[in-house]
Backbone as numpy.savetxt, mean C-alpha at the origin, in Angstrom:
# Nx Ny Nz CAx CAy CAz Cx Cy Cz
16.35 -5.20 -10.40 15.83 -4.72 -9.13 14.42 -5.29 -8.95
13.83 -5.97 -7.82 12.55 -6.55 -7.54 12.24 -5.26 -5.99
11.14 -5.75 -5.91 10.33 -5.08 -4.53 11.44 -5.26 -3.60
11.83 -6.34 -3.83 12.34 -6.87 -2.40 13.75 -6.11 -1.94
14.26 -5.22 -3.01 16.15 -4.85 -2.88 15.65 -3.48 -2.37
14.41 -3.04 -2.49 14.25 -1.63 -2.78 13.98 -1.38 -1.21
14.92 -0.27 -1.07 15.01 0.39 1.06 13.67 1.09 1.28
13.11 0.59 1.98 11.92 1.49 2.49 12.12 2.17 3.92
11.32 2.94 4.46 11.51 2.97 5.80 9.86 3.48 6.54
10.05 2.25 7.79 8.66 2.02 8.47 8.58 3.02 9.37
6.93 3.40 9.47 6.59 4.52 10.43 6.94 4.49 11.55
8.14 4.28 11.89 8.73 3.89 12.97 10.03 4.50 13.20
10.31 4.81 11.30 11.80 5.18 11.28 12.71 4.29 10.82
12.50 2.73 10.75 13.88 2.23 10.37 13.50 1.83 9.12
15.02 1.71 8.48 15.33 1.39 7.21 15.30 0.04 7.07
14.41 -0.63 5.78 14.33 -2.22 6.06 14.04 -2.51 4.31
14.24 -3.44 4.31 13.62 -3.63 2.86 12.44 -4.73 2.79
11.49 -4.83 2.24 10.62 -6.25 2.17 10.98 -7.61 1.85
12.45 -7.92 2.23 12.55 -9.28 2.13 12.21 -9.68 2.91
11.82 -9.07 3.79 11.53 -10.35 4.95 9.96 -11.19 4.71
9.45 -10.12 4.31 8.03 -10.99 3.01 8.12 -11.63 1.91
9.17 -11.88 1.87 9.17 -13.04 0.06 8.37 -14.15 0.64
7.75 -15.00 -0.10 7.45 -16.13 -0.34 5.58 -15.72 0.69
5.46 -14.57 0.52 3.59 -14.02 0.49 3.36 -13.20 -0.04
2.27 -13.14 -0.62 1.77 -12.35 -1.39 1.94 -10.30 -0.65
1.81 -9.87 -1.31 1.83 -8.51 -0.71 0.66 -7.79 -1.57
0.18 -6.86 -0.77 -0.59 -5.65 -1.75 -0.19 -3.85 -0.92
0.28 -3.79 -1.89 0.76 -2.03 -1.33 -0.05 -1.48 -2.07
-0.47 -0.80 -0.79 -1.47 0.52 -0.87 -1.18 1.61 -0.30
-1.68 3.18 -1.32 -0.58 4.10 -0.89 -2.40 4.60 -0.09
-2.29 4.94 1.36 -3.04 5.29 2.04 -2.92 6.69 2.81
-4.31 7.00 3.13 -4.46 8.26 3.66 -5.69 8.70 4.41
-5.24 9.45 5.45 -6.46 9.36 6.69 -7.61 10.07 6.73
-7.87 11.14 5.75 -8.52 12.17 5.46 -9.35 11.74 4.01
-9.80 10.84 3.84 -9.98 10.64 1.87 -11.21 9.73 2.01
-11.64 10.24 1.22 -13.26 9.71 1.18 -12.98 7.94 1.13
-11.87 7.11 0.89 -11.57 5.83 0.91 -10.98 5.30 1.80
-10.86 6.39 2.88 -9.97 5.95 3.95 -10.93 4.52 5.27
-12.17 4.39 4.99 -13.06 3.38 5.81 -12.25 2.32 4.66
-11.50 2.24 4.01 -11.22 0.61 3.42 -9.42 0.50 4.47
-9.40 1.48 5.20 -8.34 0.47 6.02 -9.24 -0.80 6.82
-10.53 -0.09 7.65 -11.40 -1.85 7.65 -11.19 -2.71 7.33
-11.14 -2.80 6.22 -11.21 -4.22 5.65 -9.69 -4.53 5.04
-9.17 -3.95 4.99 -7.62 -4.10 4.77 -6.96 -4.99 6.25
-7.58 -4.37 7.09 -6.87 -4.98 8.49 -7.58 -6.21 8.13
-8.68 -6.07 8.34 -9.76 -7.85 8.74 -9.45 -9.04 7.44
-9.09 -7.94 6.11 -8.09 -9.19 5.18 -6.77 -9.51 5.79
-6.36 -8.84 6.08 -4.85 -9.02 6.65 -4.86 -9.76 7.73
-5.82 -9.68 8.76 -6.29 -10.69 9.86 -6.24 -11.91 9.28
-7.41 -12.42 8.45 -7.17 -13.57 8.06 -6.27 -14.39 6.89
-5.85 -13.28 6.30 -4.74 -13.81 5.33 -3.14 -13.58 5.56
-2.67 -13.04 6.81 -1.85 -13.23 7.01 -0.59 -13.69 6.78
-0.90 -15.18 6.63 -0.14 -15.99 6.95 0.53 -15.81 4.99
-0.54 -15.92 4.00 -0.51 -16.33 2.87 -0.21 -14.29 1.85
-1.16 -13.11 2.80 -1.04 -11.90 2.20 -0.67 -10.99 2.90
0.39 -10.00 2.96 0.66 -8.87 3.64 -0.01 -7.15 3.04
-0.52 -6.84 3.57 -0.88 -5.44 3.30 0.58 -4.77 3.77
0.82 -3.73 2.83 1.70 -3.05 3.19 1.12 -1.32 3.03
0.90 -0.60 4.13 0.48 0.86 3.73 1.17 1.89 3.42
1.45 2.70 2.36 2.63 3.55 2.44 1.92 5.12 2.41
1.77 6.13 3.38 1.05 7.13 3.42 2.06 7.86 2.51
1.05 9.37 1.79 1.09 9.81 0.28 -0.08 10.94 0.92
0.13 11.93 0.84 0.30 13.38 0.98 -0.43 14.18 -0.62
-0.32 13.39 -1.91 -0.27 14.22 -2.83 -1.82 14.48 -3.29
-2.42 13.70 -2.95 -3.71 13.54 -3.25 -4.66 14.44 -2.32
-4.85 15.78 -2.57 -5.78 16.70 -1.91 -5.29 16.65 -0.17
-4.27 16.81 -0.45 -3.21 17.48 1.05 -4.29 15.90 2.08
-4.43 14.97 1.63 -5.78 14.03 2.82 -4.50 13.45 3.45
-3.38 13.56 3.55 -2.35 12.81 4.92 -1.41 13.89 4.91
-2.40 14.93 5.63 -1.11 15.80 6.23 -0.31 15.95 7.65
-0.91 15.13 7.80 -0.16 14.32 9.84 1.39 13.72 9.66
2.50 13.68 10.34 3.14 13.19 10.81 3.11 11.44 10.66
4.15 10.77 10.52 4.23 9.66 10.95 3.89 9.12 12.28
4.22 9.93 13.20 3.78 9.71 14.16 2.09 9.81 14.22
1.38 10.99 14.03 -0.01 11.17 14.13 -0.38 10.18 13.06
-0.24 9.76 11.68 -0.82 8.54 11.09 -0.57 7.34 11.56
0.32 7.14 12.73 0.32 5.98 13.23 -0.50 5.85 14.47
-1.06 6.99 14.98 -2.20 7.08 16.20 -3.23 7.02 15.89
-3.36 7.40 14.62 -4.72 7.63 13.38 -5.10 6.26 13.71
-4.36 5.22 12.62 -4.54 4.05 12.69 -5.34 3.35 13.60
-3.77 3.49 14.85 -4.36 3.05 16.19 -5.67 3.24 16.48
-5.44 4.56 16.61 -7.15 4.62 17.52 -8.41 4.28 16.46
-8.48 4.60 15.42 -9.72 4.32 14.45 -10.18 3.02 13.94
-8.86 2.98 13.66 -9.13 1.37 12.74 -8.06 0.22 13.03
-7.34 0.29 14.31 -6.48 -1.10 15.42 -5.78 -1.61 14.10
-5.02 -0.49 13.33 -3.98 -1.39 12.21 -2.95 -1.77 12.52
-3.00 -3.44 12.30 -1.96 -4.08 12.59 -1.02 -4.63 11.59
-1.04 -4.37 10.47 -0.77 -4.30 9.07 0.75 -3.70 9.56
1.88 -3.36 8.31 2.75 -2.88 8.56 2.37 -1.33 7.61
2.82 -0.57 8.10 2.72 1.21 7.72 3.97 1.29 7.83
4.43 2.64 6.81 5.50 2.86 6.20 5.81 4.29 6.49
6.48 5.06 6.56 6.71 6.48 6.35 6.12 6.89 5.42
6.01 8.36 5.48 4.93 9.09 4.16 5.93 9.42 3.00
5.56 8.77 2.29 6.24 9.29 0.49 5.51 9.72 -0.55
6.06 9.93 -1.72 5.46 10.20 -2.77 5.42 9.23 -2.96
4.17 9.38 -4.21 3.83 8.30 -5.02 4.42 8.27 -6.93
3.54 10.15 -6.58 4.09 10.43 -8.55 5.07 11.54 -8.17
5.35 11.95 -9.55 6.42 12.60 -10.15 7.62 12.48 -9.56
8.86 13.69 -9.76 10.08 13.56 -9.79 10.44 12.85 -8.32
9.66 13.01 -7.44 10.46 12.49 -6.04 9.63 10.89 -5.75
9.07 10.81 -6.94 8.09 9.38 -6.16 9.27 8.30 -5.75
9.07 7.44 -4.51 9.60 6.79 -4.26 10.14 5.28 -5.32
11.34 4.96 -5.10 11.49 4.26 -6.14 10.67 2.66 -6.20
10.34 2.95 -4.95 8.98 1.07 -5.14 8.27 1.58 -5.59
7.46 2.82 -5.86 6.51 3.25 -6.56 6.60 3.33 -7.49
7.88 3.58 -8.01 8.22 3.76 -9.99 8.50 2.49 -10.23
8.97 1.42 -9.40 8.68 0.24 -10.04 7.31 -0.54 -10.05
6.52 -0.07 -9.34 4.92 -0.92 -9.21 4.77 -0.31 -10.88
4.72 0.94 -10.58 3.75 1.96 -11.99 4.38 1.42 -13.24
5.85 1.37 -13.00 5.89 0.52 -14.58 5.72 -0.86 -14.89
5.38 -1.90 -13.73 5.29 -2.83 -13.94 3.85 -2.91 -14.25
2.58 -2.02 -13.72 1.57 -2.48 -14.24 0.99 -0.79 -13.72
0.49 -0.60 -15.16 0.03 0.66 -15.48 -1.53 0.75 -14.94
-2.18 1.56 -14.77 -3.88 1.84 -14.34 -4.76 1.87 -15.97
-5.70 2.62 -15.58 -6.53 3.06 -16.36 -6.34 3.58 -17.85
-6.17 3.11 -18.90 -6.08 3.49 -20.10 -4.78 3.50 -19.83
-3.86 2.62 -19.59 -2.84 2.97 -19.77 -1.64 3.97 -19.02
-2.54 4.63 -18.26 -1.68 5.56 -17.41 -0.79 4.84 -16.41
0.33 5.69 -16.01 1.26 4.86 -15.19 1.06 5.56 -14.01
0.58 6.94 -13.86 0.71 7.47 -12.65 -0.82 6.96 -11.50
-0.35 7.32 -10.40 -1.67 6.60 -9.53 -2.50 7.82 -9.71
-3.69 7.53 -9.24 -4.77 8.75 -9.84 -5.66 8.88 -8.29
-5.37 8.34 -7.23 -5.75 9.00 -6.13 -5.45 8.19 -4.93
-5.75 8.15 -3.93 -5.34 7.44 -2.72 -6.17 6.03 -2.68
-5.11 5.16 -1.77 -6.38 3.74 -1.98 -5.90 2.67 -3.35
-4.59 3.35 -4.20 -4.52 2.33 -5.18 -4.14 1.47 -4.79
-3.98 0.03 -5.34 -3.41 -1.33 -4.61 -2.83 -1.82 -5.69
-1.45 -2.52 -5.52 -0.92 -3.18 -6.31 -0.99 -4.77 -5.59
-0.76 -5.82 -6.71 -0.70 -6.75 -5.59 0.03 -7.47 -6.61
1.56 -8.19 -5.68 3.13 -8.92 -6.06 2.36 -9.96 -5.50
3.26 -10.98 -6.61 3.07 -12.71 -5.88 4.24 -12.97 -5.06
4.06 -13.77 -4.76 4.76 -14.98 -3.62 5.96 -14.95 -4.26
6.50 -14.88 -5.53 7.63 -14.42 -5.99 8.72 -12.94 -6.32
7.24 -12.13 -6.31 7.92 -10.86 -6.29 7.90 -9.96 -7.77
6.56 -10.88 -8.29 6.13 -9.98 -9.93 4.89 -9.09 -9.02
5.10 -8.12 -10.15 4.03 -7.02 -9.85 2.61 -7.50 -10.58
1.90 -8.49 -10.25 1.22 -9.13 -11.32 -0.84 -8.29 -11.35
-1.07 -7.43 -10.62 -2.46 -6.54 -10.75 -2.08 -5.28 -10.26
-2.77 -4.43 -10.64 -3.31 -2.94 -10.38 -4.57 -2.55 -10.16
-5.12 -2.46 -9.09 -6.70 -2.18 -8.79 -6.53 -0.81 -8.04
-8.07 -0.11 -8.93 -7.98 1.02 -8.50 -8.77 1.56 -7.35
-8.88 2.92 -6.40 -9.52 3.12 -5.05 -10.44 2.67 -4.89
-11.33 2.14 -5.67 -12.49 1.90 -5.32 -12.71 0.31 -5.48
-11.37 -0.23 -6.05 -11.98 -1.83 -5.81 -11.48 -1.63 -4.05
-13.07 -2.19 -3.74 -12.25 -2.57 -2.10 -11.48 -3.79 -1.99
-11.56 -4.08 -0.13 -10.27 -5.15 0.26 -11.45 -6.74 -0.43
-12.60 -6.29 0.08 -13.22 -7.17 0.40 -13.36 -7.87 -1.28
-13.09 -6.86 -2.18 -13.34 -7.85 -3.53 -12.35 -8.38 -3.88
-10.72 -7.57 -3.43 -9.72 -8.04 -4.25 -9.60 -9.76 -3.29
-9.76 -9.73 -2.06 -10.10 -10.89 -0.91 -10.45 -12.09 -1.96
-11.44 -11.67 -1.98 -12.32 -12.59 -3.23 -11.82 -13.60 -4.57
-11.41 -12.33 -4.91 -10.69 -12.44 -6.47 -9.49 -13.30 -6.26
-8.52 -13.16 -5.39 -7.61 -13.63 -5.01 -7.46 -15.34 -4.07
-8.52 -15.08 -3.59 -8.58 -16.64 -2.94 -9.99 -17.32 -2.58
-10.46 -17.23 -4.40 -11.46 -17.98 -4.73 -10.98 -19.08 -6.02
């Protein structure tokens, strides 16, 4: 099983899977509108602006982290809109950890663990980032912003 087989469904409602992104990079980030990290959708869009073509942000809103996305799909998709003009693709709200975490999430976490080793995410804002092939190849945590992983990535 890769990213790409696994059914997601966009804040929109439909069921899709991420093949239609193979062959660019992706970084899924489980996001939320209420969280002291929530000013890095900013720069998530304005990377995604210019990397486009080569990186997809993918946002998947997550609820578990101090109740900070307790809106609707619908209201996190007005959120967006009106605050921060995300043009990125957003996802329906899922878990991230325990028994119900979504299953792209139990495959990021075991493909590349956080902090000492832990597999579970430890707050809103984590980013994974898959290559152009579809390995889970980094784990950066809330506080690396867009603007460094930007950097790191296409320097």
């Amino acid at each position: 099983m890769t990213v790409y087989d696994i059914p997601v469904k966009s804040i929109d409602g439909q069921t899709m899977t991420l093949e239609r992104f193979r062959g660019r990079m992706l970084l899924v980030v489980n996001v939320a509108s209420r969280c002291g990290f929530t000013p890095q959708y900013k720069g998530l869009e304005e990377m995604y602006q210019r990397r486009k073509d080569d990186l997809v942000v993918l946002g998947f809103p997550c609820n578990q982290f101090g109740r900070q996305e307790p809106g609707s799909d619908r209201e996190i998709r007005e959120f967006c809109d009106d605050y921060y003009n995300v043009s990125f693709p957003l996802f329906a709200k899922i878990d991230v950890n325990g028994a119900g975490a979504h299953p792209l999430y139990q495959l990021l976490k075991a493909e590349k663990r956080g902090f000492l080793g832990r597999q579970a995410i430890a707050w809103n804002f984590t980013k994974f980032l898959v290559d152009r092939n579809g390995n889970v190849v980094k784990r950066y945590s809330s506080r690396t912003t867009p603007e460094k992983i930007e950097k790191e990535v296409f320097s």
